[in-house]
C-alpha positions in Angstrom: -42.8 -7.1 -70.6 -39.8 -5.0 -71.1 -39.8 -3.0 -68.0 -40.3 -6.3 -66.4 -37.1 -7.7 -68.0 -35.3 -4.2 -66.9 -36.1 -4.4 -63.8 -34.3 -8.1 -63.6 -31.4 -7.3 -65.9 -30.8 -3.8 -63.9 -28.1 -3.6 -61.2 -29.4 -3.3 -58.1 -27.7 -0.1 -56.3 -26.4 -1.3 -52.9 -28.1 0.2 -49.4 -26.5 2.6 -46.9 -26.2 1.8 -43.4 -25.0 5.1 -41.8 -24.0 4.6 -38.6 -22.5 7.3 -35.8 -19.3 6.3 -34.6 -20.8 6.6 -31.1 -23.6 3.4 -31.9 -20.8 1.4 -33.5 -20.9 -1.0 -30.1 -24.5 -1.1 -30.0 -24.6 -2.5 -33.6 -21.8 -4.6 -33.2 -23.7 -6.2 -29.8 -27.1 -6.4 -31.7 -25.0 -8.1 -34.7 -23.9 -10.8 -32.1 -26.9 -11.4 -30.6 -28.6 -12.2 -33.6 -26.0 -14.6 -34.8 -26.2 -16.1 -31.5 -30.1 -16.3 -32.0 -29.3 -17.5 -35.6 -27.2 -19.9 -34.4 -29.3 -21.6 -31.8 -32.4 -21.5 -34.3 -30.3 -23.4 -37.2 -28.6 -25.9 -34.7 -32.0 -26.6 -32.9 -33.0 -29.5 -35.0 -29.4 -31.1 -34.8 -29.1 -30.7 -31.3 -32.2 -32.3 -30.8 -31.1 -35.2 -33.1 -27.6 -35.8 -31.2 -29.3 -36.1 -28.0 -32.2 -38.4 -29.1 -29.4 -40.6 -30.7 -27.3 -40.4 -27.4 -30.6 -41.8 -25.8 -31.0 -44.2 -27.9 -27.6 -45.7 -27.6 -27.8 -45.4 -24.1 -31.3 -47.6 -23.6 -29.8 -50.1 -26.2 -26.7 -50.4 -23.7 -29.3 -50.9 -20.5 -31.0 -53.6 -22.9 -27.6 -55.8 -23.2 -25.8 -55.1 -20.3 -26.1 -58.6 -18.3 -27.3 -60.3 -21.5 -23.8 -62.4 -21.0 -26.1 -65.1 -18.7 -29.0 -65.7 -21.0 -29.6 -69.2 -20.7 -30.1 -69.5 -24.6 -26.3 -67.8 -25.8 -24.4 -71.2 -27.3 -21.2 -72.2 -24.6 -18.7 -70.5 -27.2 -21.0 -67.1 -27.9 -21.5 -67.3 -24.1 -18.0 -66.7 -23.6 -17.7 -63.8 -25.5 -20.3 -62.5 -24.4 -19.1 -62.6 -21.0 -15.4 -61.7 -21.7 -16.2 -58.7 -23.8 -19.4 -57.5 -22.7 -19.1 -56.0 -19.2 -15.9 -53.9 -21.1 -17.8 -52.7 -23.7 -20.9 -51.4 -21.2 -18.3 -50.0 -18.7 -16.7 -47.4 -22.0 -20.4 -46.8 -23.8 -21.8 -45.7 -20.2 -18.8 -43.3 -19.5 -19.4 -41.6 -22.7 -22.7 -41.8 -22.6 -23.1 -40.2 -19.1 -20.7 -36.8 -19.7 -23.5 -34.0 -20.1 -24.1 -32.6 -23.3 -24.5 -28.5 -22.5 -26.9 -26.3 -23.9 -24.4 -23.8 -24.8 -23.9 -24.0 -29.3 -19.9 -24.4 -28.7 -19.6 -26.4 -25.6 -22.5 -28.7 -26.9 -20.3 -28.9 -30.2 -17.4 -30.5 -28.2 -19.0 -32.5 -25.9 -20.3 -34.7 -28.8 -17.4 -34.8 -30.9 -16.0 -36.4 -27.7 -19.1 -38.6 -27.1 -18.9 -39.8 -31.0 -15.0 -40.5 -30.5 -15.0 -42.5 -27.6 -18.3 -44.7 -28.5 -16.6 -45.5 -32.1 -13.6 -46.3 -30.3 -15.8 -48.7 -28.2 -16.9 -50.3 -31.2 -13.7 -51.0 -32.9 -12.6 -52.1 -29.2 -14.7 -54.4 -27.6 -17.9 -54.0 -29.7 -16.6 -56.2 -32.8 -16.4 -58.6 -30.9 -20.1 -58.3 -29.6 -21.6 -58.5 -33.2 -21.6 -62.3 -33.3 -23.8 -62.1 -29.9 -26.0 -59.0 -30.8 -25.8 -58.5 -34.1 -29.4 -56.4 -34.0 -28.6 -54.5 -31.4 -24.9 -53.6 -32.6 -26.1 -52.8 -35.7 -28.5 -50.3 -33.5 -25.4 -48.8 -31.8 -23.4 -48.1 -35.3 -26.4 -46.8 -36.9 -26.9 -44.4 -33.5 -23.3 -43.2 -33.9 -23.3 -42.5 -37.7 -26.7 -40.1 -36.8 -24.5 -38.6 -34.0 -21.9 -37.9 -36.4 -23.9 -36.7 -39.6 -25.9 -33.9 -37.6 -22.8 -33.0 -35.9 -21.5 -32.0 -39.5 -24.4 -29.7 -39.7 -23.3 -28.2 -36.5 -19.5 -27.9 -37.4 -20.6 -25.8 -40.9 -23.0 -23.6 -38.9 -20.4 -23.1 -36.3 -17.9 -22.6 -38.8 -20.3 -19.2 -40.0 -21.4 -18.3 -36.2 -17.3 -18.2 -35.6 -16.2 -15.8 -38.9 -19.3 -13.5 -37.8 -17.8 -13.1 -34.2 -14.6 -13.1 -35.0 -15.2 -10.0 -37.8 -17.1 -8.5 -35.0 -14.8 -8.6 -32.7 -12.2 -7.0 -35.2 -14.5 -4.4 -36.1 -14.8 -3.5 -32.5 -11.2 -3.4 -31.9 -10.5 -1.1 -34.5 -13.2 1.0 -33.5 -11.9 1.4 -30.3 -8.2 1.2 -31.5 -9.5 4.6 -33.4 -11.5 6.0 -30.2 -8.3 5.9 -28.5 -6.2 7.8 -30.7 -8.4 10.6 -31.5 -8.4 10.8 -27.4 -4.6 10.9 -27.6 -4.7 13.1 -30.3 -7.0 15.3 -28.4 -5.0 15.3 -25.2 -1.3 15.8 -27.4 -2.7 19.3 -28.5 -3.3 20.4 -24.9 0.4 19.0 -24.3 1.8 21.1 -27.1 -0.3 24.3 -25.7 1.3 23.1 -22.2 4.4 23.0 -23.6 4.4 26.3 -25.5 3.4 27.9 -22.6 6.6 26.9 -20.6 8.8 27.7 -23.6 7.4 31.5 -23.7 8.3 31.6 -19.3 11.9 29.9 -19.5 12.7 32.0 -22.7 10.9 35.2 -21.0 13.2 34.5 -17.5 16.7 33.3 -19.5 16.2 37.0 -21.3 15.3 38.7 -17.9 18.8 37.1 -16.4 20.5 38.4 -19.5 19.1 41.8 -18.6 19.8 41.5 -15.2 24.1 39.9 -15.8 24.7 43.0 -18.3 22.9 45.5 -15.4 25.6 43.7 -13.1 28.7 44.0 -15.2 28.7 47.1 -15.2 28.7 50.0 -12.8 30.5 50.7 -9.9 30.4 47.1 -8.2 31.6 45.6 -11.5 34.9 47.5 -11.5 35.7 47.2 -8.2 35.5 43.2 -8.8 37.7 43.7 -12.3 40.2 45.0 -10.0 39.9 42.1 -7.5 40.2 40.7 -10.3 43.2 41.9 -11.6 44.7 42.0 -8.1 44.0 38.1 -7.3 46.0 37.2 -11.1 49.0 39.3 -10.6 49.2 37.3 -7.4 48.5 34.2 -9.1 51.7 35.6 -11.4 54.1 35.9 -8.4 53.0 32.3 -6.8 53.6 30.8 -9.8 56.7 32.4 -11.3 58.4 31.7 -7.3 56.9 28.0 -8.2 58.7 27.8 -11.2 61.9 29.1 -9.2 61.1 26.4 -6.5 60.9 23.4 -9.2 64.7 24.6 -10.7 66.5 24.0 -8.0 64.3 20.9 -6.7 65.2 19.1 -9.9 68.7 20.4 -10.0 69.3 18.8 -6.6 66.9 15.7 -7.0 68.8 14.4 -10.1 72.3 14.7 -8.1 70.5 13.2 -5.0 69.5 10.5 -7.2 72.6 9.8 -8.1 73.8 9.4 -4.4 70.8 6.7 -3.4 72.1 4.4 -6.2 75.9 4.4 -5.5 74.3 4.4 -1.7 72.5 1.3 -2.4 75.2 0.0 -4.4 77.5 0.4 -1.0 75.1 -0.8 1.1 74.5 1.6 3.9 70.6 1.5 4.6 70.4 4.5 6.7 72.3 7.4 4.1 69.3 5.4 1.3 67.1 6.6 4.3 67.7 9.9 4.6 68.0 10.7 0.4 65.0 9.0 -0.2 63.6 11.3 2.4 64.7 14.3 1.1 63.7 13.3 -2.6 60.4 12.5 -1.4 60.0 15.9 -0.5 61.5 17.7 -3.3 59.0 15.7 -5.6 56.1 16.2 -4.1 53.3 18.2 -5.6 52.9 20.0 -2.3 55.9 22.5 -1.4 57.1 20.8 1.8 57.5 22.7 5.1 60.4 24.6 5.4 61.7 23.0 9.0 61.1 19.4 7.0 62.8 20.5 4.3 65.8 22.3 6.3 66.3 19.3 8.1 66.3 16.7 5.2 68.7 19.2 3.2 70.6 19.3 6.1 71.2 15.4 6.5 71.6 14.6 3.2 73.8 17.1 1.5 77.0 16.1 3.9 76.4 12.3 1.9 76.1 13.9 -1.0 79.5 16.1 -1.0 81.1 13.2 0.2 80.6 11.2 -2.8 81.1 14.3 -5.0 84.5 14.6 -3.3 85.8 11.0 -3.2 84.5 11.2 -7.6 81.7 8.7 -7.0 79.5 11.4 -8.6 80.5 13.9 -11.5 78.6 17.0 -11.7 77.4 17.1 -14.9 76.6 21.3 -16.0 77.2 24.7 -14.1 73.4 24.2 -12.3 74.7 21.2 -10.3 78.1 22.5 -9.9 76.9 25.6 -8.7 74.2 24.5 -5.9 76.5 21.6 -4.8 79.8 23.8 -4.0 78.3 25.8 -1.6 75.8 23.8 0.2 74.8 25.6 3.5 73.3 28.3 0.8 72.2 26.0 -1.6 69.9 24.9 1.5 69.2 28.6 2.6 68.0 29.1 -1.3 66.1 26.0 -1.0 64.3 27.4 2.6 63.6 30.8 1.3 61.8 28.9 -2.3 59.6 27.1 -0.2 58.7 29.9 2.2 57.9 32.0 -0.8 55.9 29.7 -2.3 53.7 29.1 0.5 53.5 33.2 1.6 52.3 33.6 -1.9 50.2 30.7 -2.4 48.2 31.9 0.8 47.9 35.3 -0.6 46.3 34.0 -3.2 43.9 31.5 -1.6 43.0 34.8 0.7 42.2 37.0 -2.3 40.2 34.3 -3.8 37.8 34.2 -0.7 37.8 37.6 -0.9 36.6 37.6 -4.3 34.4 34.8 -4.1 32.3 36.5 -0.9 31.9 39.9 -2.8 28.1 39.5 -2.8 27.6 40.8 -6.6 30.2 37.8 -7.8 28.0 35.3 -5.6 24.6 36.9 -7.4 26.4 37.0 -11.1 27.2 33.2 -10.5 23.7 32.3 -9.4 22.4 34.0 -12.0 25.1 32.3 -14.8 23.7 28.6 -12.9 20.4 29.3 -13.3 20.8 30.6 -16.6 22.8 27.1 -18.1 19.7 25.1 -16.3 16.7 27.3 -18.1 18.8 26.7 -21.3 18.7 22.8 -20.8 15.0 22.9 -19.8 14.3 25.0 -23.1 16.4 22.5 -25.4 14.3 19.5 -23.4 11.3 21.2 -23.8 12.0 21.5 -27.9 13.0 18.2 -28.0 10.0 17.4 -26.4 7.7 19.4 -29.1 9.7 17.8 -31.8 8.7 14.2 -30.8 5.4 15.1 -29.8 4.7 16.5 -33.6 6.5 13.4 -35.0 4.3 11.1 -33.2 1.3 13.6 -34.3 2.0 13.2 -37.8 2.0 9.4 -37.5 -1.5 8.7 -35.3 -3.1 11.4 -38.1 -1.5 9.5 -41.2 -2.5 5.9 -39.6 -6.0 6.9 -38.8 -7.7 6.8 -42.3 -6.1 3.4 -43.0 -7.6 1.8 -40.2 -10.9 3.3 -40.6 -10.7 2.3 -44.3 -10.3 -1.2 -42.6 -12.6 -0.9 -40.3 -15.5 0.4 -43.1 -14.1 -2.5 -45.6 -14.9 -5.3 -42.4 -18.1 -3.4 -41.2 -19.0 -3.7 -44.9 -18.3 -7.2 -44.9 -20.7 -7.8 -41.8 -23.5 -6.1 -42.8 -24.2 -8.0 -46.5 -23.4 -8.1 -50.2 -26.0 -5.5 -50.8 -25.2 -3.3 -48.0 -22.5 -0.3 -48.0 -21.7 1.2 -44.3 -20.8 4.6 -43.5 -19.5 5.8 -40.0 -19.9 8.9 -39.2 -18.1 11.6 -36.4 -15.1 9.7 -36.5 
């Protein structure tokens, strides 16, 4: 007697279900095709039931329909009868006739709709029948009621067929869901090893081009570019410093030439506003002007110029414009010589710099210093690209066990109260 108490008092320890991650689908197709089976099995009798009482209500239809001329209906019942009847036949026979399938979910529907539009044909038309055919309306509510009570027993077994699929469907979704990352996972490490292996080549070729630029720098070849070099900047000295000599007097004359387009302007004689515009274009220009244009603008714009310095229309204001102004003819001979110095220089200049720039260890150096800046941008992309690959590593491997804790928790679910599932190889 005791043990036999023990045994019923005594907690039952739950079964294992170990499962390969591999014949999760396989159990999960089996799982459905038993609640399928189950489904079918339990709805069977209800089914059965809904279509007998769909048959039912159809042959009493048949038995009434044309009842409206029976020779034995009181005048007034008559009338109903004849008024109401014909309607109410019409809506029971197009709900009656839509099929009923044999599939649990479609059948489910199907008669929900059925019972709806033959309840709606009753509180329609039908009242008014149950003076004429009481019997036979009574028939028709009782087969509707039948209709309705079994299809409650189908909506509660539905209800259970529906959670099971749906968990199973879940189930299989995380299982996949999973699948899929540990193939990503898989495929990110052969990335990485990838990636490593491009790191170790740009950093093995950016240090080979280092070698290669301090082989180059010095040496023979290197110092005979230094003094290219060299050479090309004191040039660049010369062209500038006669630049600077060039802009001195411009300005000097440009603000006194200035001063002659606005008193001409002011007198009105368009064609001496011509010719200092002219010549101030050309004094203000970025571009050192040819020296015959320039000659010849100096030329026809100083005589205007002394003029109005003479007749006191313009005051030279400091020694500079004094000084350019009271001898004109060599102010323009200055002017001439500026400009051709500029230019004589300017093109020595350009010419050493082609020189310099076709010396065929400058033209390798600067290869070399290009490809150099792009191996350094493909290394830093190429870290970036490590750096997000391990950041996106570190979040697949931290989200992994909660979704197989999930998954367990719902395969757990699925398989019973008693039962406790463990996946394994995942």
């Amino acid at each position: 007697m005791y043990k036999l108490i023990k045994k019923l008092f005594t907690r039952k320890e739950p079964e294992t279900l170990t499962l390969a991650s591999s014949a999760v689908p396989s159990w999960l197709d089996d799982r459905e095709k038993r609640a399928h089976e189950r489904l079918v099995a339990i709805t069977e009798e209800p089914v059965r039931n809904i279509r007998n009482a769909a048959a039912g209500l159809q042959l009493i239809v048949n038995n009434i329909a044309g009842a409206e001329d029976d020779p034995v209906l009181h005048p007034k019942i008559k009338s109903i009868a004849k008024n109401s009847l014909p309607l109410f036949v019409k809506a029971m026979n197009s709900s009656l006739a839509k099929e009923l399938p044999d599939d649990r979910e479609e059948f489910y529907l199907a008669a929900v709709e059925c019972v709806k539009s033959c309840l709606n044909s009753m509180r329609g038309q039908g009242r008014y029948l149950q003076i004429v055919f009481p019997e036979e309306m009574k028939s028709v509510k009782t087969g509707i009621d039948t209709m309705g009570r079994e299809i409650n027993g189908l909506t509660s077994a539905l209800s259970a067929y529906r959670q099971e699929i749906t968990l199973t469907t879940e189930i299989r979704s995380l299982h996949t869901t999973l699948g899929t990352m540990k193939e990503d996972l898989a495929r990110s490490i052969e990335k990485d090893a990838r990636s490593d292996n491009r790191i170790h080549e740009i950093t093995a070729r950016v240090a080979a081009i280092e070698k290669e630029l301090a082989n180059l720098n010095t040496g023979e070849n290197a110092l005979e570019i230094e003094a290219q070099r060299s050479a090309l900047a004191m040039l660049e000295q010369t062209r500038d410093d006669a630049v600077r000599q060039y802009a001195a007097l411009s300005m000097t004359a440009s603000h006194v030439f200035r001063k002659a387009d606005k008193i001409s302007q002011k007198q009105h004689h368009p064609p001496e506003t011509a010719v200092l515009r002219r010549v101030m274009e050309l004094l203000s220009d970025h571009d050192i002007p040819d020296e015959n244009d320039l000659a010849g603008a100096l030329k026809a714009a100083c005589p205007i110029a002394e003029r109005m310095i003479e007749s006191g229309d313009i005051s030279l204001k400091n020694k500079e414009e004094r000084a350019l102004f009271s001898d004109t003819p060599r102010f323009c001979s200055d002017m001439c010589a500026a400009s051709r110095e500029v230019r004589t220089h300017d093109e020595a200049c350009i010419a050493a710099g082609k020189n310099l720039a076709a010396h065929p260890l400058l033209s390798r150096i600067q290869s070399l210093e290009r490809e150099k800046k792009q191996q350094q941008s493909m290394l830093a992309k190429e870290g970036q690209n490590k750096d997000e690959l391990a950041e996106w590593r570190k979040k697949t491997e931290d989200e992994m066990p909660v979704i197989f804790e999930d998954l367990i928790k719902k395969a757990g679910l699925l398989a019973g109260e008693n039962v406790q599932v463990k996946i394994t190889g995942s």
